[in-house]
C-alpha positions as CSV (number, residue, x, y, z in Angstrom):
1,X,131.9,85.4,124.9
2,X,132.0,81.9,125.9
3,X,131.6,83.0,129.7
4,X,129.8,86.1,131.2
5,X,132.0,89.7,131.1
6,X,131.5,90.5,134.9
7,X,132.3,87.5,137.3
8,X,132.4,87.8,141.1
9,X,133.9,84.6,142.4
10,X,132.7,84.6,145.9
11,X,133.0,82.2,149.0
12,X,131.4,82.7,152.6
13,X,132.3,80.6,155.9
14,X,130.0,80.7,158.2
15,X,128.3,79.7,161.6
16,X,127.5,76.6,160.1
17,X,125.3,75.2,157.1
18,X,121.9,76.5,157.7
19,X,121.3,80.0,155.4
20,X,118.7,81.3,158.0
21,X,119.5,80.2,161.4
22,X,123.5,80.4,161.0
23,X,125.3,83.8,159.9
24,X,128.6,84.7,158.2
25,X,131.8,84.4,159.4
26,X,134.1,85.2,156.7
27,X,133.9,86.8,153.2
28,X,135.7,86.7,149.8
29,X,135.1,88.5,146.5
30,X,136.6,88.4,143.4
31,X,136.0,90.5,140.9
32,X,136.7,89.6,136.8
33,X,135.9,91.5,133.7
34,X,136.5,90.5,130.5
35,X,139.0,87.6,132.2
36,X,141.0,90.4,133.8
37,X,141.0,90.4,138.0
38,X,139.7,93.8,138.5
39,X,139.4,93.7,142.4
40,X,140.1,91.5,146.0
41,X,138.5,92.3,148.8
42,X,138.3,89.9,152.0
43,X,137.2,91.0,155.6
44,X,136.0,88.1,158.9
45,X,132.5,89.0,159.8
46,X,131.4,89.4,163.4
47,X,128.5,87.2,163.5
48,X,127.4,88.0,166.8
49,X,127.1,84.7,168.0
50,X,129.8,82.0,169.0
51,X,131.0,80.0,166.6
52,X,131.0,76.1,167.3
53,X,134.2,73.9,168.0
54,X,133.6,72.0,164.8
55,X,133.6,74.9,162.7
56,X,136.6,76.4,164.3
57,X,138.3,73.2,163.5
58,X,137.2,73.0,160.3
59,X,138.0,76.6,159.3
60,X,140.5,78.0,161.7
61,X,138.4,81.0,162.3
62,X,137.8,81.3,166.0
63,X,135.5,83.4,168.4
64,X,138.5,85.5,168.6
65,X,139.6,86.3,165.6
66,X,136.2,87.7,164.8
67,X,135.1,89.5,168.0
68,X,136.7,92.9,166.6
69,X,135.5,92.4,162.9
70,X,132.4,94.2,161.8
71,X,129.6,93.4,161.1
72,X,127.6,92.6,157.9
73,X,125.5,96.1,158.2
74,X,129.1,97.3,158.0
75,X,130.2,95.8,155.1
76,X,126.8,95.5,153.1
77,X,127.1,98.3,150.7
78,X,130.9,97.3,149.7
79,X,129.5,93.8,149.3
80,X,127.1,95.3,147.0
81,X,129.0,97.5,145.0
82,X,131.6,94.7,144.7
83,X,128.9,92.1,143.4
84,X,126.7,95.0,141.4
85,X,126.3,93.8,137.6
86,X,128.2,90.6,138.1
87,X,127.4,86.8,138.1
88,X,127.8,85.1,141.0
89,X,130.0,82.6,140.8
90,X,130.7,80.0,143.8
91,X,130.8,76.6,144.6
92,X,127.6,74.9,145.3
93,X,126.6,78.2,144.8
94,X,123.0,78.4,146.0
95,X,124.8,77.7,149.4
96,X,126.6,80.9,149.4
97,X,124.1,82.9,147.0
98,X,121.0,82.1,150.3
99,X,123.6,83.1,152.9
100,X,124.4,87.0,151.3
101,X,120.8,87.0,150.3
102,X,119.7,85.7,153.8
103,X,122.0,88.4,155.3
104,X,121.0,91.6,153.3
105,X,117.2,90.3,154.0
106,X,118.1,90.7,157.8
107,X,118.9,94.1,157.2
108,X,115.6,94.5,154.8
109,X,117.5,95.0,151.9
110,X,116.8,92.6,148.7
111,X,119.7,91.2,146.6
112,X,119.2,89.4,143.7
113,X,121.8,88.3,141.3
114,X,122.2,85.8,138.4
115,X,124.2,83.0,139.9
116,X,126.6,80.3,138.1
117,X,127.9,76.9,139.9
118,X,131.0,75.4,139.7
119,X,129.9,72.3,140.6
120,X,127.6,72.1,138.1
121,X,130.1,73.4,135.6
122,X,132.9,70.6,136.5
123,X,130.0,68.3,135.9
124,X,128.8,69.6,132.6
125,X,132.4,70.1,131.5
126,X,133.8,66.6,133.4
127,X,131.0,64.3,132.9
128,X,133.7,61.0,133.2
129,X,134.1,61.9,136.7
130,X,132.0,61.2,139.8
131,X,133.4,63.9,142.4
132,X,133.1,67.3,141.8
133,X,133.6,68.9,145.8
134,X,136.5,71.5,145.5
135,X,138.8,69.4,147.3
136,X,138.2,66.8,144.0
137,X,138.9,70.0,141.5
138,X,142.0,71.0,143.5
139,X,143.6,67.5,143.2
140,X,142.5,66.7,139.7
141,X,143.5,70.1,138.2
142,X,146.7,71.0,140.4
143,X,145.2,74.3,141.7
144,X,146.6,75.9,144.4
145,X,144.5,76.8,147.1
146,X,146.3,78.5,150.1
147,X,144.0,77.9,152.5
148,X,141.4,75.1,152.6
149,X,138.4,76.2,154.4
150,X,139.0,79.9,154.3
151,X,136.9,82.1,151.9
152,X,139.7,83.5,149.8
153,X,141.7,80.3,149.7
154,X,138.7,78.4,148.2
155,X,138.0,81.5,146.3
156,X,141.1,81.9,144.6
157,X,140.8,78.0,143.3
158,X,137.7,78.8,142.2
159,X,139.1,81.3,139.6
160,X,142.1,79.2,138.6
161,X,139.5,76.3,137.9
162,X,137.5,78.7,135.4
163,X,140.9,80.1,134.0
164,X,142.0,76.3,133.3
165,X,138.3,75.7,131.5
166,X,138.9,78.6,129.5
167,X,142.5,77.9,128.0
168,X,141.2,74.0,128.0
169,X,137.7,74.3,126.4
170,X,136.3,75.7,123.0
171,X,134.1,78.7,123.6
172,X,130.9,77.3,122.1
173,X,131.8,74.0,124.3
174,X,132.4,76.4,127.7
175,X,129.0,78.4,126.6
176,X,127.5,75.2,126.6
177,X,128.9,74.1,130.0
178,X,128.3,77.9,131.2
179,X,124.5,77.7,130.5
180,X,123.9,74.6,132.5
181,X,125.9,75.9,135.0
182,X,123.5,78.4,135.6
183,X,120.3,76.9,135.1
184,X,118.5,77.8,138.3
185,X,117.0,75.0,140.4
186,X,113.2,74.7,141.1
187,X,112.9,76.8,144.3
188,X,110.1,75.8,146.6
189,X,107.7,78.2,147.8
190,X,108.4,79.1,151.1
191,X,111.7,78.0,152.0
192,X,114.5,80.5,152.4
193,X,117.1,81.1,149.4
194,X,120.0,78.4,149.6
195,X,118.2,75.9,152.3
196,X,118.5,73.4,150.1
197,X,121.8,73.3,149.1
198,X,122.7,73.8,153.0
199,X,121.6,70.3,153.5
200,X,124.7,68.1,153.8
201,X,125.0,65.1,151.3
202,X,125.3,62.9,154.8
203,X,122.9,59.9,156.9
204,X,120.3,61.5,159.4
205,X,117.0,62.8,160.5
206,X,114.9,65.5,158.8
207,X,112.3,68.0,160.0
208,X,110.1,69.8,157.8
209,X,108.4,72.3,159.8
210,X,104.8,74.5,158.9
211,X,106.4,77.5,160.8
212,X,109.3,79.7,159.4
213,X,110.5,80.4,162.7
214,X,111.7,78.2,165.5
215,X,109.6,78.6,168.4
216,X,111.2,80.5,171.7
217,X,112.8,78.1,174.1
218,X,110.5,76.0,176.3
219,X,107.5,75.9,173.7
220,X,106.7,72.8,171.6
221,X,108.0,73.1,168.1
222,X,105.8,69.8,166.9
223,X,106.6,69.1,162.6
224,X,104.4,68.1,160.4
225,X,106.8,65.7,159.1
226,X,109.8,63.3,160.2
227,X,112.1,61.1,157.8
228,X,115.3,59.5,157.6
229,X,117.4,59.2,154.6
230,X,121.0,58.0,154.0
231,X,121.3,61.1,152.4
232,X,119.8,64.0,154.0
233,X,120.0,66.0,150.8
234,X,118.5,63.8,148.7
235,X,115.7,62.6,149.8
236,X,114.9,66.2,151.2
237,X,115.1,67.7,147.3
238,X,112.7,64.7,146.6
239,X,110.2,65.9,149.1
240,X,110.1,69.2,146.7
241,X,110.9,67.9,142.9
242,X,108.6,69.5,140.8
243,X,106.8,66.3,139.8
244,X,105.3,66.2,143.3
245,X,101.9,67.1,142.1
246,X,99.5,65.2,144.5
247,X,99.5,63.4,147.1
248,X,101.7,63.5,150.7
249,X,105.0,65.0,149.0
250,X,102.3,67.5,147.4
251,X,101.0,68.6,150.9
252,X,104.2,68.9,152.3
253,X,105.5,71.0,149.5
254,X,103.1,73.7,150.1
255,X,102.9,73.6,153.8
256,X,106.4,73.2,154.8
257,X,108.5,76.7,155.2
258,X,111.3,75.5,157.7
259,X,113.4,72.5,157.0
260,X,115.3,71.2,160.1
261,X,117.7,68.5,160.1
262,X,120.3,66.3,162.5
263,X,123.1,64.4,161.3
264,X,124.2,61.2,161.8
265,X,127.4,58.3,161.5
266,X,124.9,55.9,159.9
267,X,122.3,54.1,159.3
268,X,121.3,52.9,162.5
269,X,121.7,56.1,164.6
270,X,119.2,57.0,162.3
271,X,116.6,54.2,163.0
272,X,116.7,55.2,166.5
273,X,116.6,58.9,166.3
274,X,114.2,58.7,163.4
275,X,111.6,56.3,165.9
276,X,112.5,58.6,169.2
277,X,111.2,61.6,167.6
278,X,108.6,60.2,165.5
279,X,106.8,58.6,168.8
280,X,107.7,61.5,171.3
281,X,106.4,64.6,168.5
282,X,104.0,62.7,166.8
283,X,104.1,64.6,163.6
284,X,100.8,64.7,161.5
285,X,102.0,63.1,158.2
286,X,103.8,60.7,159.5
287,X,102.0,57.3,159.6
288,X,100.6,57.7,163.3
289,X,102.6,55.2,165.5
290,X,100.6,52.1,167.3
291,X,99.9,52.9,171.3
292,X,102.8,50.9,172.6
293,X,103.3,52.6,175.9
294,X,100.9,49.9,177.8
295,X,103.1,46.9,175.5
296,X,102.3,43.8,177.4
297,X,102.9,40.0,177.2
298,X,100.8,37.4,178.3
299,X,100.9,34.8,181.3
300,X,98.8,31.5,181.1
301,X,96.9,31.1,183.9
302,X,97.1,27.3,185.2
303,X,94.1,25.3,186.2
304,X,91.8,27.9,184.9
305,X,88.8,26.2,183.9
306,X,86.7,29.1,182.1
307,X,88.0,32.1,179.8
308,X,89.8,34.2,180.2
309,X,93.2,31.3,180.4
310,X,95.6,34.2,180.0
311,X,96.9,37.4,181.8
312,X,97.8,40.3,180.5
313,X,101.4,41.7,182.0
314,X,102.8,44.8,181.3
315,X,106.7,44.9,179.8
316,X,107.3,48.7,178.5
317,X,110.0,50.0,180.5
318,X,111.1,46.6,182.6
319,X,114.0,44.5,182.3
320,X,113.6,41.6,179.5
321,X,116.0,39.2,181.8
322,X,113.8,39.1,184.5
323,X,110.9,37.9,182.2
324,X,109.3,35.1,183.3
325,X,106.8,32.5,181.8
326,X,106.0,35.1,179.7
327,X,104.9,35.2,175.6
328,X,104.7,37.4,172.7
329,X,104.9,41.1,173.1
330,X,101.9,42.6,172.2
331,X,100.4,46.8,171.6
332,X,96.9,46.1,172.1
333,X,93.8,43.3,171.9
334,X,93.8,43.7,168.3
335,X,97.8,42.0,167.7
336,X,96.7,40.1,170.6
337,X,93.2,38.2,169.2
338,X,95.4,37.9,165.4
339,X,98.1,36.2,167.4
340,X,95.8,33.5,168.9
341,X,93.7,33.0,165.7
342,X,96.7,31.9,164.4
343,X,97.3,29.4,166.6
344,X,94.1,28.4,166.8
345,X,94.2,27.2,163.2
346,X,97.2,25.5,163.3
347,X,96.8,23.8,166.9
348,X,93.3,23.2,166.4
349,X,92.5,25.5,169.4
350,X,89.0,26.5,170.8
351,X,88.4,29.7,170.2
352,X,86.0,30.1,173.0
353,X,88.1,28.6,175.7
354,X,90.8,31.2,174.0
355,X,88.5,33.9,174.6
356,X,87.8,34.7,170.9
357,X,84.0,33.4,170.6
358,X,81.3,34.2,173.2
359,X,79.3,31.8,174.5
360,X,79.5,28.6,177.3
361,X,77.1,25.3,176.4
362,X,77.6,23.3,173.0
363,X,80.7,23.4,170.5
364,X,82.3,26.1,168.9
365,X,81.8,27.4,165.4
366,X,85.2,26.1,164.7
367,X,84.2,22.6,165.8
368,X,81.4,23.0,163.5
369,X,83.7,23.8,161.1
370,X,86.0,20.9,162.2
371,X,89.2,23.2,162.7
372,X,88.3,22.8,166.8
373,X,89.7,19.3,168.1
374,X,86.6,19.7,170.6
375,X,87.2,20.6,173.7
376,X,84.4,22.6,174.0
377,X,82.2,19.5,172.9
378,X,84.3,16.6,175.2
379,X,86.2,15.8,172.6
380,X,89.0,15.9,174.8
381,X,90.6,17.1,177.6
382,X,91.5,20.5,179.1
383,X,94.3,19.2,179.8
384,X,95.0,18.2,176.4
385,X,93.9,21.4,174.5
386,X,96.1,23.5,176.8
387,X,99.2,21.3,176.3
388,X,98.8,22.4,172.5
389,X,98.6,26.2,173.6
390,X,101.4,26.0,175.5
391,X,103.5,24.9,172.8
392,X,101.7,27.5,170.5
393,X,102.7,30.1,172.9
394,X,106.3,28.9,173.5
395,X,106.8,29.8,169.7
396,X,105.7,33.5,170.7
397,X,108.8,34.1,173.3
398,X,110.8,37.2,172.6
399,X,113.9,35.9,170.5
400,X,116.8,34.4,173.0
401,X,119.6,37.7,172.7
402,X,122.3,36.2,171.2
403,X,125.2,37.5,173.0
404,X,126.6,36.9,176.5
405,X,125.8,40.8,177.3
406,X,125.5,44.3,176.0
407,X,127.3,44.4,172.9
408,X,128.5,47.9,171.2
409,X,127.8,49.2,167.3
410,X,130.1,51.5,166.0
411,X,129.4,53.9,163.0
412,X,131.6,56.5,161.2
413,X,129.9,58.5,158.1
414,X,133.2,58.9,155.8
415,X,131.9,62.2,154.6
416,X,131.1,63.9,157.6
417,X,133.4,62.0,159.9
418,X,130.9,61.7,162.7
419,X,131.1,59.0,164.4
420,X,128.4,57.1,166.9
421,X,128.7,54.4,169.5
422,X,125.5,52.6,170.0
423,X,125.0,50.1,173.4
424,X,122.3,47.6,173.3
425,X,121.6,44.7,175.6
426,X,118.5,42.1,175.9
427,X,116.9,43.9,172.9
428,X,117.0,47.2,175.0
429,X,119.0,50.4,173.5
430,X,121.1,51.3,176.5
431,X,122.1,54.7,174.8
432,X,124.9,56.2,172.5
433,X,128.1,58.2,172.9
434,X,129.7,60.2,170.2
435,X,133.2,59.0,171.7
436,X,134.8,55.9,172.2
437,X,136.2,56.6,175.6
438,X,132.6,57.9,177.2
439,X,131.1,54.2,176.2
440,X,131.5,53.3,180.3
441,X,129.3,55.6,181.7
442,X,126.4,54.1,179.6
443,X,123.9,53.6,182.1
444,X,123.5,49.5,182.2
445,X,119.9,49.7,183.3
446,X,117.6,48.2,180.7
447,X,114.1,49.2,179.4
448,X,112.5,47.1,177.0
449,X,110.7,49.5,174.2
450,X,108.7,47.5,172.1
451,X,109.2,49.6,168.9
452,X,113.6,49.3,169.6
453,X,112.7,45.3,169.9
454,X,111.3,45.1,166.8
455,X,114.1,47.6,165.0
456,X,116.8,45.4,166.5
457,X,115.2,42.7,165.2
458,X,115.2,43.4,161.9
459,X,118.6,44.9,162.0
460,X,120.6,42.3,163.6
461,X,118.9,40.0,161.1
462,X,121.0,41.0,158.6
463,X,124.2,38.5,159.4
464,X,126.5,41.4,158.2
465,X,125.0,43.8,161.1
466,X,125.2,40.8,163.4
467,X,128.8,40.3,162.9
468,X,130.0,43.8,163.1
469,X,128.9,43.9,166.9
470,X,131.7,43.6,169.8
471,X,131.2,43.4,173.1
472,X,131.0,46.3,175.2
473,X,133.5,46.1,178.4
474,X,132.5,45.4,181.6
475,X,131.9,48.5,183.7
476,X,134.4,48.9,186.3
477,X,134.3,48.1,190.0
């Protein structure tokens, strides 16, 4: 036999995509032997919590429609019976294989079940084409599907796809197919059956967490890792490839047992969550983040004849337009004492009068060394020497913000559909709305972060980035 006797061709809907957290909404089996349909059976599932607005758009199943059906203690032992000695066949089918296993686990029941993808079987079978998603399959093979999104609509293509690779394909060629089809992926220790595959093929910000369980509401729920990908999916599966062997991907394979995640419209939304979370949690293996709370620039002080020539004046949290005569911005004396080394080189600077070398009679090491033009040794002027600073300093000044006012980035993920508005003004992140029509009540007020400064730099450097930006409407009177 080119495929196995027993099929069950099975799709769930659900709460939404995460195996453990979310529950099942709607169920669909098919049962085939010997390429004969031997049995359909569908029933909604109560899952006994509501079901979000997305989903209900997505699917059409609503918090009514499923108030009166049972539950999935009900319906188990059909479900069991109806799967018993079968393979089970969905698509992405790890997805749906972790939810039913997920769900007789809540009920402390095993299941267990050899499992076959579709997916995976369009690809082995369809190698010339890129997509293989069930909308793809629908419109490249003609199936009918009666109703996208519902579990025996999708189920019912799913069987007319395997009926159209039988009559299509040689048997050794389908056995072939079949076989890689159900080659089961590497399943980290730990995790929950399916998590993986829940993981939308999207841009965001992932979590992987050292407890299996979220904590109750109010208590910290601190990860031990934070990342960003441009697909979640991804770059998650890369954290957990089997060659990760040593090193940080090795750690967090055998630590991590809960794998959060948020989505997002792109690239950018993803920067900022990814850089909010990482310096508010502070997870352990991410690279620890530089103090920047106390970020500070630095005043000259005017007719100052001794060190120190400079003031230290905090900028975390204030407004960058009403800066004033100040330079640089700076985490702590470390960036600071690099900063002026620099300058000292190529202005021929005193590093004592800069603060940088102790001492108050005779000339600098760096006179010595003739890199000091000597004002330590009367080689010139105060006067003179601090004119060169000044211009060294001038070159520090936060970058002039290039437009007139706050300025507005919109994303859209083509996949998901979500979609982001991000405000920004004088190198500040003013906030971001989901929906066009809530980008006025932005608050205006700006706080300069030193760790968004330096993101927007590097972003709007990119002149495509920069040219994508429109300006965001003045709030009305």
């Amino acid at each position: 036999m080119s495929l196995p006797r027993r099929l069950a061709f099975i799709d769930v809907e659900s709460t939404g995509a995460h195996p453990v957290r979310d529950r099942i909404t709607e169920i669909a089996i098919l049962r085939v032997e010997d390429g004969v349909l031997v049995d359909r059976w569908e029933s909604l599932v109560d899952p006994e919590a509501p079901i979000p607005p997305l989903i209900q758009q997505i699917t059409g199943i609503t918090d009514e429609m499923v108030a009166g059906a049972p539950r999935f203690e009900a319906l188990a032992d059909h479900v069991r019976s109806l799967l018993a000695d079968c393979v089970f066949v969905a698509h992405n089918a790890r997805f749906d294989f972790g939810f039913i296993k997920n769900a007789f686990s809540r009920l402390g029941q095993p299941f267990d079940a050899h499992v076959l993808c579709t997916v995976k079987l369009s690809r082995a079978l369809f190698p010339e084409h890129h997509r293989h998603g069930l909308d793809a399959l629908i419109e490249r093979h003609g199936l009918q599907c009666g109703a996208r999104h519902r579990a025996m609509g999708d189920t019912e293509a799913l069987w007319q796809f395997v009926q159209m690779a039988q009559a299509r394909f040689a048997p050794d060629a389908l056995l072939r197919a079949a076989e890689r089809a159900m080659k089961a992926p590497a399943s980290p220790p730990g995790l929950p059956e399916g998590l993986l595959e829940a993981i939308p093929d999207v841009p965001g910000v992932y979590f992987l967490h050292a407890e299996p369980e979220a904590p109750p509401p109010g208590r910290s729920d601190r990860p031990l890792f934070i990342g960003r990908a441009a697909s979640l999916r991804a770059r998650v599966r890369e954290h957990f490839a089997g060659n990760t062997r040593k090193g940080k991907d090795a750690e967090l394979r055998e630590r991590t047992r809960r794998v959060e995640w948020i989505e997002t419209a792109g690239e950018l939304g993803s920067l900022l969550l990814e850089a909010e979370r990482v310096k508010r949690l502070r997870p352990p293996c991410n690279r620890a983040p530089e103090e920047g709370e106390d970020a500070f620039a630095l005043r000259f002080i005017d007719n100052r004849r001794r060190p120190p020539i400079y003031e230290r004046v905090p900028v975390a949290g204030t407004d960058p337009a009403a800066w004033a005569d100040l330079h640089g911005v700076f985490r702590n004396r470390r960036e600071v004492d690099n900063r002026l080394r620099e300058l000292a080189l190529l202005y021929r600077l005193c590093p004592r009068r800069l603060g940088l070398e102790s001492g108050t009679t005779g000339a600098c090491s760096a006179f010595q060394a003739r890199r000091c033009a000597g004002v330590c040794a009367r080689r010139e002027t105060v006067a003179e020497h601090d004119a060169r600073l000044r211009g060294g300093l001038a070159s520090l000044g936060v970058k002039p913000w290039p437009w007139p006012g706050a300025v507005v980035v919109a994303e859209r993920d083509p996949h998901s559909g979500c979609e982001a508005w991000h405000v920004f003004d004088q190198w500040c992140h003013l906030g971001s709305v989901d929906r066009r029509e809530d980008l006025q009540a932005v608050d205006r007020g700006r706080r300069f972060d030193v760790d968004t400064w330096r993101l927007l730099g590097r972003w709007f450097g990119v002149p495509a980035h920069a040219a994508a930006v429109e300006p965001l409407a003045p709030a009305p009177s």
